[in-house]
C-alpha positions in Angstrom: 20.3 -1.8 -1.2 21.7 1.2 -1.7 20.3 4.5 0.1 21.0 8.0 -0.4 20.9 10.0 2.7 20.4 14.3 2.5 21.1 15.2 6.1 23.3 17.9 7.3 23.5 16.9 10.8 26.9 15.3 11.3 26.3 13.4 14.1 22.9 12.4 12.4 24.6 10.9 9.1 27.5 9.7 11.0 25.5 7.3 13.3 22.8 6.4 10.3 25.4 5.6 8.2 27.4 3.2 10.3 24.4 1.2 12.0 23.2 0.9 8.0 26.6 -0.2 7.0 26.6 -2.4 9.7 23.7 -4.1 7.9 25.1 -4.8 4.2 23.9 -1.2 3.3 25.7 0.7 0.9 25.5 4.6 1.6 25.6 8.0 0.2 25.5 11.0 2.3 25.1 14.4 0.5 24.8 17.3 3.7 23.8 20.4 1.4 20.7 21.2 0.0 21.8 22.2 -3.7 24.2 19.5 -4.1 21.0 17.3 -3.4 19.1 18.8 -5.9 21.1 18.6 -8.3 21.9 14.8 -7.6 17.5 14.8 -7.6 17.3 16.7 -11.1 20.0 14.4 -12.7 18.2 11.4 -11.7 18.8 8.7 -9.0 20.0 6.5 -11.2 21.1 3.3 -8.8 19.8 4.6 -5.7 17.2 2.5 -4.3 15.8 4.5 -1.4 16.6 8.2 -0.6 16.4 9.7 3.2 16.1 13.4 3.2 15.4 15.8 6.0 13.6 19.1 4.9 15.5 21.9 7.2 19.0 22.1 4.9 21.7 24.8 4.0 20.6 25.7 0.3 17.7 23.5 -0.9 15.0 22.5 1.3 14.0 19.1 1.1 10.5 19.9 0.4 12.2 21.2 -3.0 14.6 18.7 -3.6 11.5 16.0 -3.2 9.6 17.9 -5.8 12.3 17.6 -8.2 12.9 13.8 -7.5 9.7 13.0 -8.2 9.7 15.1 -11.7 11.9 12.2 -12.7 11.6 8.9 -10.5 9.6 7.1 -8.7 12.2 6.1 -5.9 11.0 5.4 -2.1 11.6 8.4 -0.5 11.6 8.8 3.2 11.8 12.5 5.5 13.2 12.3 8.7 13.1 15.5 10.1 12.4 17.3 13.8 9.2 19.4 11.6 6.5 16.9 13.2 3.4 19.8 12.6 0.1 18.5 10.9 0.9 20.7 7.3 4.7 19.5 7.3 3.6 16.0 7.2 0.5 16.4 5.0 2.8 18.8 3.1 5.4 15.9 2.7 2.8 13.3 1.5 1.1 16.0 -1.0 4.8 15.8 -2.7 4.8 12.4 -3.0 7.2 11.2 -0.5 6.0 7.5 0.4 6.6 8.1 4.7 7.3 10.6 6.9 9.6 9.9 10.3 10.2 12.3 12.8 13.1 12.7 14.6 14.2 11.2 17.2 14.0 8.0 15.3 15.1 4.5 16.2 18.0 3.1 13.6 16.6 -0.2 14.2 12.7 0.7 13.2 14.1 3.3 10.3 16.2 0.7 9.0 13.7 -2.4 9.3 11.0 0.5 7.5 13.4 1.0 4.5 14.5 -2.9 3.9 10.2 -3.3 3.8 9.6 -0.5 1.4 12.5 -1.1 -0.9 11.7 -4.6 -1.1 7.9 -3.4 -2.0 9.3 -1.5 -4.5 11.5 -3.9 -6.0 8.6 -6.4 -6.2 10.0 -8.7 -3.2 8.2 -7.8 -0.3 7.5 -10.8 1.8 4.1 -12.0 1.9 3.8 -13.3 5.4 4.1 -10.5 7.9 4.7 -11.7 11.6 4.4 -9.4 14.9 4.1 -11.5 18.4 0.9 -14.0 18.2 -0.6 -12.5 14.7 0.4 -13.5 11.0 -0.6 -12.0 8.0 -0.2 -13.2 5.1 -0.8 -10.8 2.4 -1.3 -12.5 -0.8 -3.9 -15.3 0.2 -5.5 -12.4 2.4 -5.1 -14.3 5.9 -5.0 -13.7 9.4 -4.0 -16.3 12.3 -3.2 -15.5 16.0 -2.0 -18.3 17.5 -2.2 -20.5 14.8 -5.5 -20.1 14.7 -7.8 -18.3 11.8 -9.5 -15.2 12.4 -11.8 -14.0 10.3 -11.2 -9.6 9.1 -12.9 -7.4 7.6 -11.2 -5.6 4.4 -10.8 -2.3 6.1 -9.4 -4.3 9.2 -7.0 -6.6 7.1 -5.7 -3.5 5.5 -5.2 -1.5 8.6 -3.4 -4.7 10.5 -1.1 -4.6 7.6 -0.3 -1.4 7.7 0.5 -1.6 11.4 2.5 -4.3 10.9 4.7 -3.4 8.1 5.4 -0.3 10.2 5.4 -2.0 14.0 7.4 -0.3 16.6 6.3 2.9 15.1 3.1 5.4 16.1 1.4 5.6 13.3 -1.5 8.6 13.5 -5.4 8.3 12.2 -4.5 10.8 9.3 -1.8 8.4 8.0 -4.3 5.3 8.1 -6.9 7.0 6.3 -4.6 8.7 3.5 -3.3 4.5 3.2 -6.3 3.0 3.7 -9.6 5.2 2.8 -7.5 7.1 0.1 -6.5 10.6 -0.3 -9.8 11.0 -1.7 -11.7 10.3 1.5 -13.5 13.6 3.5 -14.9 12.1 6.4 -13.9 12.7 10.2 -11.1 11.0 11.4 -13.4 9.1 13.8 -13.9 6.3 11.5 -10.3 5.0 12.4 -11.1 4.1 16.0 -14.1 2.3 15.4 -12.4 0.2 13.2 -9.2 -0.4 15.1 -12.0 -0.9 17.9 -13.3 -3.6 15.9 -9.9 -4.9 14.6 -9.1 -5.8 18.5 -12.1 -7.5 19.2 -11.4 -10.1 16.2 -7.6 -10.6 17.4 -8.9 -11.6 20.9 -6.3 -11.6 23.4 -3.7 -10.4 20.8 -5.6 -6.9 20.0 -3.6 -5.8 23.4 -0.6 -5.6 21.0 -2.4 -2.5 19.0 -1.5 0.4 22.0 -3.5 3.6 21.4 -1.4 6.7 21.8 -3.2 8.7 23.2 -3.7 12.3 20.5 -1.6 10.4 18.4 -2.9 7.5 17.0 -2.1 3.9 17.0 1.1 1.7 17.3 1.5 -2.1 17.0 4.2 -4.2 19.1 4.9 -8.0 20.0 3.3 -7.5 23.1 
């Protein structure tokens, strides 16, 4: 795996780069905005994931994501301290593939990129395992336990989506943009009746989905 990183924090890409290093990673940090983009209009040829924060020196990242997407298709992650409603939807409407604000846990962002680049790569693992609940996503199964449970689409999907991002708060919006689709216009409601639902079939294990209050949702082991 190899991950480019736009950050001009020091500190930031100093402490990211080593923990990812750490891991097998092999990293690229670029801490100016027009260097980026030019790195973006060139291609991104070898990269397979590409961190970028959106307040730079030169090129924003909003920019710079624009231009990557005029030529790949590459994962590409923002983690930046911008955590208002149109940054985020903003983000997304660009095409970047999940939004992180900071501060961020290395272990979370880390485990969130090794998921998506192996989704992307066509490797992802099919059996996803958080405390008492497994998933397995390609014969469309739950079990807490050991034991079946029984889900309904919208509830599988969710679960998964939770689970492939577990540690982290993931809010309403989010669900229904991955679940509902972009396309959706209902009210946001919809999400905690489901998720409502969703803990009732897990039985004792639904206690691992913790509401965030304003937020939105988060799953954990416990």
């Amino acid at each position: 795996m190899k991950i480019l990183l736009i950050e001009d924090d020091l500190r930031i890409c100093e402490v990211t780069c080593r923990y990812f290093s750490g891991k097998g990673t092999e990293m690229t940090a670029v801490n100016n905005g027009d260097d980026a983009l030019r790195l973006a209009e060139n291609g991104l040829e070898g990269y397979s994931l590409v961190l970028l924060d959106i307040m730079l020196p030169g090129a924003d990242g909003f920019t710079i994501c624009r231009a990557i997407r005029k030529n790949s298709e590459i994962p590409v992650i923002f983690i930046t301290a911008r955590g208002r409603e149109e940054d985020i939807l903003r983000g997304y409407d660009l095409g970047c593939d999940d939004y992180v604000v900071k501060p961020f846990l290395l272990s979370a962002l880390y485990a969130k990129c090794s998921a998506m680049v192996k989704r992307n790569e066509g490797g992802a693992e099919s059996v996803l395992i958080c405390g008492a609940i497994r998933l397995d996503t390609r014969k469309l199964t739950c079990f807490v336990d050991g034991s079946e449970v029984e889900l309904t689409p919208k509830g599988f999907a969710i679960l998964r989506y939770l689970m492939e991002h577990q540690g982290w708060t993931v809010d309403r919006d989010t669900l229904l943009d991955r679940v509902w689709g972009k396309d959706y216009f209902g009210i946001d409601r919809v999400v905690d009746n489901h998720i409502k639902r969703l803990r009732k079939a897990l039985g004792n294990a639904g206690a691992q989905i913790h509401t965030a209050v304003g937020r939105g949702y988060k799953l954990t082991e416990k």
